[in-house]
N, C-alpha and C positions, 0 to 999 in steps of 0.2 A: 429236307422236308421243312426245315426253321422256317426257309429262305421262299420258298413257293407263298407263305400265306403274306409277304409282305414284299411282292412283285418291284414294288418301288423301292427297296435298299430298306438297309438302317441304319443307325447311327453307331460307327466303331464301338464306341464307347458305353454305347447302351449295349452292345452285345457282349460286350468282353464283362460287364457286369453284372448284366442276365446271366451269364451262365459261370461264375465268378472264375474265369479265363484269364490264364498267360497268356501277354502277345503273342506267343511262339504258338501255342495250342490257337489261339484264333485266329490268327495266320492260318495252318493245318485245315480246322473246318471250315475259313470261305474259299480255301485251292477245293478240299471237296464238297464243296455244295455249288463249284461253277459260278464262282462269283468274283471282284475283283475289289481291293480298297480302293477308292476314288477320292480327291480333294472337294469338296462342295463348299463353296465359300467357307472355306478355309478348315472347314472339321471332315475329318474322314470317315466315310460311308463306304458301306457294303454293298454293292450294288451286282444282283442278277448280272452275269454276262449278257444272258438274251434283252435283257431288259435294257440294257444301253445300249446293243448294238440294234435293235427294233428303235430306238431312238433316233440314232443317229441315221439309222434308214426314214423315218418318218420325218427328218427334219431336209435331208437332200430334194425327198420328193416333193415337199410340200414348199421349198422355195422354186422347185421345177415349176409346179403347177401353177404358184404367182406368176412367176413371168409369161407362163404360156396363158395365163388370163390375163395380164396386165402389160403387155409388153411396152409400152411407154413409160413405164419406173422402174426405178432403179433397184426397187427391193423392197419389203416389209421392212417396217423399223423393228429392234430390238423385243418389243413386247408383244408387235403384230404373231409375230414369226414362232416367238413360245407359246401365245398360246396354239396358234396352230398346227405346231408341231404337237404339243397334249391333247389337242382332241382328235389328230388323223392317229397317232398312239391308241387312244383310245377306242377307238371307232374301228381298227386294227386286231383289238383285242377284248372283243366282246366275253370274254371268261373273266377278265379282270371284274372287280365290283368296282363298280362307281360311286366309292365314298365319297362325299361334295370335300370331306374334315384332309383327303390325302390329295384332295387339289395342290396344295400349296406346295405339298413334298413334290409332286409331278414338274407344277413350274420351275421350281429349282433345279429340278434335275433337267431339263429341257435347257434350262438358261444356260447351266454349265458346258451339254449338248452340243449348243450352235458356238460356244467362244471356243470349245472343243475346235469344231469345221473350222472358226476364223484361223484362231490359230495354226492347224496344219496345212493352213493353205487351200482349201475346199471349198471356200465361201472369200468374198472379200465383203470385207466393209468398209462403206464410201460412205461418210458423213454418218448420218444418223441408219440406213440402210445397209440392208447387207443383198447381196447377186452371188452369184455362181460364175465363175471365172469367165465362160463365154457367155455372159448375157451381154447386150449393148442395149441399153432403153434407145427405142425410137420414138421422139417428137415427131407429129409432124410440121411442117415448114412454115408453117403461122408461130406455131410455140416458138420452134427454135429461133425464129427472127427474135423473137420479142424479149425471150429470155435471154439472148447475146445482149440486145442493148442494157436489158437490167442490169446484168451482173458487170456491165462496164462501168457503170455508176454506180455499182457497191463497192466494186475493185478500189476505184479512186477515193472514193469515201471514207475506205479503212475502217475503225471498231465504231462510228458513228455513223450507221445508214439514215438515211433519207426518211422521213414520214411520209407514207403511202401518198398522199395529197404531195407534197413535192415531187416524189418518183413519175406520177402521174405526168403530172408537166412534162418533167421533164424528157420522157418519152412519150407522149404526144397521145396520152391514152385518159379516157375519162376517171379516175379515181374510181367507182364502182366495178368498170371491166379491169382496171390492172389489179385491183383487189380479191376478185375472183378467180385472176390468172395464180396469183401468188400463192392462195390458198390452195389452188389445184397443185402447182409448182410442187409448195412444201411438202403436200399427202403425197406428191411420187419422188418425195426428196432430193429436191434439187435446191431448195431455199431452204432455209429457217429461220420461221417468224421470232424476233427476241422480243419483241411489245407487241400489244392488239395492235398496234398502227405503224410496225416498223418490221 
């Protein structure tokens, strides 16, 4: 019953002192209350069995749903992806209350969630993005020209790229259009900008 009114886990250590608990005894009540201890950057939590695996359902479908709206990138980045993983969760489970105060708890546990997926191999992460093992982003055939010759001249460049105004030259494009590519590039991660102008 503890465990129902705080859907989102709690903190090992604030339960074992809530209810002034040997580890052995609170080990005992989260096997019965159906719950599991979890590492959450780095302090352990008590977290709902349903409530992480509703998670980790929320977070597969909801990188699905990206690529089938976006199928030219490569993935959400790390932050796109948690939050929307916490609000298709939420949106899921309309009995939950919508404290704004257990937002924070939600993000973290989503965070932990998708590096969960990375880690067993269920999501890959490509640069700042994460996919689903069979996504392939499609370009179409104007990007991908253009973005080939970029990345040859970043290639040879090494840890000092090019200022947009030189890339520009040097691939035969006016500074305003490859600036707008690169911007587009970055949001479906295939670049990333290290200066406004680089």
């Amino acid at each position: 019953r503890w465990l129902a009114a705080t859907p989102l886990g709690v903190e090992r250590t604030q339960l074992e002192r809530a209810g002034n608990l040997a580890p052995a005894a609170a080990d005992a009540l989260v096997r019965g209350a159906n719950a599991d201890t979890r590492a959450i950057d780095g302090e352990a939590w008590v977290i709902p069995t349903d409530t992480w695996s509703s998670l980790r359902v929320a977070a597969l479908r909801t990188l699905r749903e990206h690529h089938q709206a976006h199928p030219q990138r490569i993935g959400p980045i790390e932050t796109q992806w948690q939050t929307a993983i916490v609000d298709a969760w939420q949106t899921a489970r309309p009995e939950t209350p919508r404290d704004p105060r257990q937002r924070p708890r939600a993000m973290r546990l989503a965070l932990a969630v998708l590096r969960e997926c990375v880690a067993q191999g269920e999501v890959v992460r490509q640069g700042a993005s994460h996919r689903l093992p069979e996504h392939q982003p499609v370009l179409d055939e104007a990007d991908r020209a253009l973005l080939a010759q970029v990345r040859a001249v970043l290639e040879t460049a090494g840890l000092r790229p090019p200022i947009v105004g030189d890339l520009a030259q040097t691939v035969q494009r006016s500074r305003a259009e490859l600036l707008e590519f690169l911007r587009r590039m970055a949001a479906d991660g295939y670049v990333v900008a290290v200066a406004p102008n680089r």
